[in-house]
N, C-alpha and C positions, 0 to 999 in steps of 0.2 A: 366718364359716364356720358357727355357731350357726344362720343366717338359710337358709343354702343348705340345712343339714339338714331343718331345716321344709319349707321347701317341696319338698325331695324326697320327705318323709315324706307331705305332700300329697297329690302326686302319684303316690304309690304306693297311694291308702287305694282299697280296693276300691269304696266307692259312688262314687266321681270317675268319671263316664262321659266319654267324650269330650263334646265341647262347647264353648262359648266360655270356661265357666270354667275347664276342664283346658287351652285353649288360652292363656288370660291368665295364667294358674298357670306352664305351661312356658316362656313369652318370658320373663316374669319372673325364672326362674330363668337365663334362658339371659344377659339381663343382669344379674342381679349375679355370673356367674361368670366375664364377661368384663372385668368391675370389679373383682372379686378380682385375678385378672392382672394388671391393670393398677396393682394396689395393690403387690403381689409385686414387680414392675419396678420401682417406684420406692425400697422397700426394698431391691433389689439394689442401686442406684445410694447411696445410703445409704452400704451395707456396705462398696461399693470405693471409698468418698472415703474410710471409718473406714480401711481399710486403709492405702490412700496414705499419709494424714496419721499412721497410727502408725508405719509405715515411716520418713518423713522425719520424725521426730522421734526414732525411735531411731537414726539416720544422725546426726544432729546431736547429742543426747549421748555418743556414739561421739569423733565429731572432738573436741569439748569435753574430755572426759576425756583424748586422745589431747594436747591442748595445754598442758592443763594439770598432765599427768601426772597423773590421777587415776582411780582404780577407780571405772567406773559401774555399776549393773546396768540392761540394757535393758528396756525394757517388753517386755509377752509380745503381739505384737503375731502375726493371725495369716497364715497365708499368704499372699502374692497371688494375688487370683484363687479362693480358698477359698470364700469367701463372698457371690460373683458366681453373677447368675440362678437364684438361690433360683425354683422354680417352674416353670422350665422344663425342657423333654424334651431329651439329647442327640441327636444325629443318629441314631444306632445305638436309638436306643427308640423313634422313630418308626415308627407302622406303616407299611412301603412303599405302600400303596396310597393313603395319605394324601399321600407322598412323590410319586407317580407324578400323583396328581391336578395338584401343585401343578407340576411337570415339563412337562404337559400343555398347563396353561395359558399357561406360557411361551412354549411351543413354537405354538399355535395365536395368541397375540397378537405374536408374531416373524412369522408369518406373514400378520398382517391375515385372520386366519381368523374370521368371526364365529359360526364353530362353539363357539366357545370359552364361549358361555353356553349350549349344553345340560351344559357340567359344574357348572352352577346346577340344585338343587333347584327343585321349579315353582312353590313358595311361596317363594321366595328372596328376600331386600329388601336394597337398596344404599343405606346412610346415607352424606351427603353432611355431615359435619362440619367448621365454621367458627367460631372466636371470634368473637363478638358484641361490639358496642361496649364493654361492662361490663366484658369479659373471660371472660365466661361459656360452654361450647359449645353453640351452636344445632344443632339435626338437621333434616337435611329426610332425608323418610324418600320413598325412590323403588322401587314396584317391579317385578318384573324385566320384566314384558312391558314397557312405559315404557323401562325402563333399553336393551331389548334397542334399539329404533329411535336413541335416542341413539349407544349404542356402533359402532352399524352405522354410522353416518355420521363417528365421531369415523377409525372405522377407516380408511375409502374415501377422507377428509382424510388420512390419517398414509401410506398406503400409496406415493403418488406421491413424496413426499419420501424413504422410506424410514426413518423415523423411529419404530420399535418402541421398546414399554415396557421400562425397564430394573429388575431389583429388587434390592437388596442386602442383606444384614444382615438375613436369611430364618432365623427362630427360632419354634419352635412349645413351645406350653405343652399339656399334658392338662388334658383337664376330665371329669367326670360320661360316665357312657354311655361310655364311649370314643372319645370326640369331643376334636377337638384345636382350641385357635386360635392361627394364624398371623398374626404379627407383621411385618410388614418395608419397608423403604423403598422408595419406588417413585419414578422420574422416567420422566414421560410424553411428552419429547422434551426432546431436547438442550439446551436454554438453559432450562427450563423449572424450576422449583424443587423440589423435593422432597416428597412426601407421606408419611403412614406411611400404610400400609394393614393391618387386621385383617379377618382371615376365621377364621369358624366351619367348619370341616372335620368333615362328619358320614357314619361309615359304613352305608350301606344292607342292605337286607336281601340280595340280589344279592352282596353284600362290595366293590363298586362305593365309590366317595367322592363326594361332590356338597360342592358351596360352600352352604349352611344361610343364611349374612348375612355381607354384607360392610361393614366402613366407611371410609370414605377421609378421613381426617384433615387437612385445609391448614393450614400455618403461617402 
């Protein structure tokens, strides 16, 4: 967090003209903010095992006491669900027109609409992420004009089967600017596996929303 201050502070310093350095300055930050999130997710996953496991341990010196006729005192273990998705926005704090973007594109990829990338900013980039043999995640970095003739073709395939994208488990975190990113699982036809997908949600000046980057995660 230390890191994001800086380089917000950066990028507010009045000599920073725009330019390639003000623009390597802002990606920059615009990655490690969606790393912090992503850092925040796995401390929630963290917090609800801690939970679990203090639960069924004060469960089981409970029964213990209970057989042996003996006063226990339980740990102070805390809520469930308390200490779940540290980071992210409830539904009710999302701004609707971020809400409405992401609504939108449901609705035009249910439809084989390839309208559905003008709700892509026109500098927009579509990461294509893969474990590499090591383990490690390779990026191939695609963008949108490229991505547009791909998706146009993935559609006009999907369309005759009737095979639209499904998404599930649709959770947005805040960031900086009032920019939100979306988190959620996406299966791209029926027997097909499951992806995560994150998107950068950014409001314009219009109060419009456009998709800023997107990335598609395979397992």
């Amino acid at each position: 967090e230390r890191t994001l201050d800086t380089l917000r502070s950066q990028l507010q310093a009045p000599e920073l003209k725009a330019g390639p350095e003000r623009a390597r300055l802002d990606q920059q930050l615009q990655s490690f903010e969606l790393s912090l999130v992503d850092q925040l997710k796995g401390a929630a996953a963290l917090r609800a095992e801690r939970e679990t496991l203090c639960a069924n341990a004060a469960a089981d010196l409970k029964r213990f006491g209970e057989l042996r006729k003996l006063t226990t005192s339980e740990p102070a273990c805390p809520a469930i669900g308390s200490l779940v998705e540290e980071g992210m926005a409830s539904e009710d704090q999302v701004p609707e027109g971020a809400k409405a973007l992401v609504a939108r594109l449901q609705t035009l990829e249910r439809s084989f609409d390839p309208g559905l990338l003008d709700l892509y900013a026109v500098d927009a980039t579509i990461t294509n992420r893969r474990k590499g043999k090591d383990g490690k995640p390779v990026d191939t970095v695609v963008a949108l004009d490229k991505h547009r003739s791909t998706l146009t073709a993935a559609l006009k395939k999907a369309q005759p089967k009737n095979q639209p994208r499904t998404y599930s488990r649709i959770r947005y975190a805040p960031l900086s600017g009032g920019r939100y990113k979306l988190t959620a699982e996406r299966v791209d036809a029926p027997k097909a596996k499951p992806v995560t997908v994150m998107m950068l949600l950014v409001p314009q000046p219009d109060e419009s929303w456009k998709i800023q980057r997107e990335i598609v995660e395979t397992r």
